[in-house]
TIBA-668177 format. One record per residue: residue number from 1; residue in three letters; x, y, z of N, C-alpha, C in turn. Coordinates in steps of 0.2 Angstrom, whole numbers. Last residue first. Layout:
BEGIN
R,i,aa,n_px,n_py,n_pz,ca_px,ca_py,ca_pz,c_px,c_py,c_pz
R,NUM,ALA,X,Y,Z,X,Y,Z,X,Y,Z;
...
This chain:
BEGIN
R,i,aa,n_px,n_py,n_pz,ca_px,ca_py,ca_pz,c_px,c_py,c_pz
R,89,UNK,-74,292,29,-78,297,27,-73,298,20;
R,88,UNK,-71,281,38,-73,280,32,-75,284,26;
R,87,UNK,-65,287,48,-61,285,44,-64,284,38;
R,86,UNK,-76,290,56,-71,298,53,-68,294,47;
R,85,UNK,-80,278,60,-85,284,57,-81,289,51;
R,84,UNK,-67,277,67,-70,271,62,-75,274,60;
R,83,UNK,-70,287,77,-65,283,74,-65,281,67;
R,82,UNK,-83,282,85,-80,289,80,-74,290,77;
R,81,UNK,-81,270,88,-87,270,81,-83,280,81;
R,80,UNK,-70,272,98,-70,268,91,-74,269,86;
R,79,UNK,-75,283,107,-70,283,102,-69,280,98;
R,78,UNK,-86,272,113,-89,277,108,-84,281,103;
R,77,UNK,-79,261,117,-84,261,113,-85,267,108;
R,76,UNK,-75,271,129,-69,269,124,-73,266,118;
R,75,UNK,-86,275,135,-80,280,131,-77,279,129;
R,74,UNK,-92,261,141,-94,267,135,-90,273,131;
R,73,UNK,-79,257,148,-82,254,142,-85,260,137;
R,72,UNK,-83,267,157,-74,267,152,-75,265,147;
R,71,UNK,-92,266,162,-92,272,159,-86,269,156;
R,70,UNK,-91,252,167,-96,254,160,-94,261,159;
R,69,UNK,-82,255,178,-80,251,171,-87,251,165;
R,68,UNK,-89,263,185,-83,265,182,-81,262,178;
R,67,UNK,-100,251,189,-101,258,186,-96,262,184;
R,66,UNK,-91,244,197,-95,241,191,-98,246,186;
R,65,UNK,-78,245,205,-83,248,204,-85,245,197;
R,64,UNK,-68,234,212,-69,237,208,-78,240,206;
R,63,UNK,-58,238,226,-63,234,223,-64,237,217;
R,62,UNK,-39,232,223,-44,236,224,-50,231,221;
R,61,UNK,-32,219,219,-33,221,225,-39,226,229;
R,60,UNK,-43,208,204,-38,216,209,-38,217,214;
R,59,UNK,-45,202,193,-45,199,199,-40,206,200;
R,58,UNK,-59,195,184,-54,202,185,-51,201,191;
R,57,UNK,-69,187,180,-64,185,179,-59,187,181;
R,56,UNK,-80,193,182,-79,187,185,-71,184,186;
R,55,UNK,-82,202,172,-82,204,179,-78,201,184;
R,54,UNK,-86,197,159,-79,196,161,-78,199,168;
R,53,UNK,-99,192,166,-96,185,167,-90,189,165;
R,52,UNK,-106,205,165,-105,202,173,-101,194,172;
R,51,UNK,-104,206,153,-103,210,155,-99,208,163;
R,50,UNK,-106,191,144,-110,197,147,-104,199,150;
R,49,UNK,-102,188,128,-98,186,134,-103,193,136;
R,48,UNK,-108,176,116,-107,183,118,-110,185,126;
R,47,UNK,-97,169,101,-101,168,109,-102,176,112;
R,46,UNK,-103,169,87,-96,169,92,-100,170,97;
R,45,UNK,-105,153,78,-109,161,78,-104,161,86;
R,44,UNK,-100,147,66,-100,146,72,-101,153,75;
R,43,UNK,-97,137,51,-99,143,52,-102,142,59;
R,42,UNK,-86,129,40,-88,129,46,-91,134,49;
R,41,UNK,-80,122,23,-82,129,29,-87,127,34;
R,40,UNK,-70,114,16,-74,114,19,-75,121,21;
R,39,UNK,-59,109,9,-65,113,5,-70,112,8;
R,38,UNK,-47,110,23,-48,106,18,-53,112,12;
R,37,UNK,-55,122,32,-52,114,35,-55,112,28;
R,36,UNK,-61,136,40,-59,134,33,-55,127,34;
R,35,UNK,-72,144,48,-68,139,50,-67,135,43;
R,34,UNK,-79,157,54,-78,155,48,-72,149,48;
R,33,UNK,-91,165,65,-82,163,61,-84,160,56;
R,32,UNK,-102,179,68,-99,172,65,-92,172,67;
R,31,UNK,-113,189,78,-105,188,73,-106,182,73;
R,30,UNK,-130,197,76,-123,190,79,-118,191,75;
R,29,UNK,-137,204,70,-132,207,73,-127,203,76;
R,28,UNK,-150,197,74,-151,200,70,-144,203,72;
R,27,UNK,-148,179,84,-153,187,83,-148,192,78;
R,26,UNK,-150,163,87,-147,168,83,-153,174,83;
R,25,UNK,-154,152,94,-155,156,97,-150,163,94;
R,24,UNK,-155,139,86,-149,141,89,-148,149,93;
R,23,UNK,-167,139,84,-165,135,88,-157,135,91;
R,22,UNK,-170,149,76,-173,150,83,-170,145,86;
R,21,UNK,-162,146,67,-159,155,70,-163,153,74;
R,20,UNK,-168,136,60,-161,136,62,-160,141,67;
R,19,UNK,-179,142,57,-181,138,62,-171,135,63;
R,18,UNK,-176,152,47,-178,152,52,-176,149,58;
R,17,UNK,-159,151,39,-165,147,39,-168,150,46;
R,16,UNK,-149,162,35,-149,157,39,-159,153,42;
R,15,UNK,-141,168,20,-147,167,25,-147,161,29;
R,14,UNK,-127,175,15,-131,169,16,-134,169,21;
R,13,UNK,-121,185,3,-123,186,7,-129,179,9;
R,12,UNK,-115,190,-7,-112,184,-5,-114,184,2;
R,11,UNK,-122,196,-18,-117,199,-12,-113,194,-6;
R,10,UNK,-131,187,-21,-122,190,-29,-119,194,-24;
R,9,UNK,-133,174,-10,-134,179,-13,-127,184,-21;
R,8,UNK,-133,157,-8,-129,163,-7,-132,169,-11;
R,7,UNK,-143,148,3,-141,151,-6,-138,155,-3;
R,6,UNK,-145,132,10,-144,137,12,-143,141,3;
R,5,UNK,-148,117,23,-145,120,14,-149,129,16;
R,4,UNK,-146,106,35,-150,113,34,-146,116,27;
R,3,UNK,-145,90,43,-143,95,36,-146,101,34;
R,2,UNK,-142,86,57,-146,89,56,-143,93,48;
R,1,UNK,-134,72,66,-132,79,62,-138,80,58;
């Protein structure tokens, strides 16, 4: 186990060492979790699921169009940040 230290910011905001972020292959926009056990925390960057692997998953009679599912995606995407836009105003 590799010990990497780290400072918290007054926004409580923690940086992630370089040469951590390349080795774990972190980029600018990752999510976390936060895994709380005892006074412990466990920080676990969320996995990020391609498109073509939930594809894989979907099991239908009909075939499914992979361009009909990104346009639904996109419109359903795009109602939520307009959403969550409007709500914050």
């Amino acid at each position: 186990m590799e010990l990497v230290s780290g400072k918290m910011t007054s926004k409580g905001q923690i940086t992630i060492p370089k040469e951590l972020r390349e080795k774990l292959g972190l980029s600018e926009g990752d999510q976390f979790k936060f895994l709380i056990e005892n006074d412990e925390v466990r920080i676990e960057p969320v996995k990020k699921k391609l498109l073509s692997q939930a594809i894989g998953r979907i099991t239908s009679k009909e075939e499914i169009n992979l361009e009909k599912v990104r346009e639904i995606c996109h419109k359903e995407a795009s109602k939520h940040i307009l959403y969550k836009g409007l709500k914050h105003e």
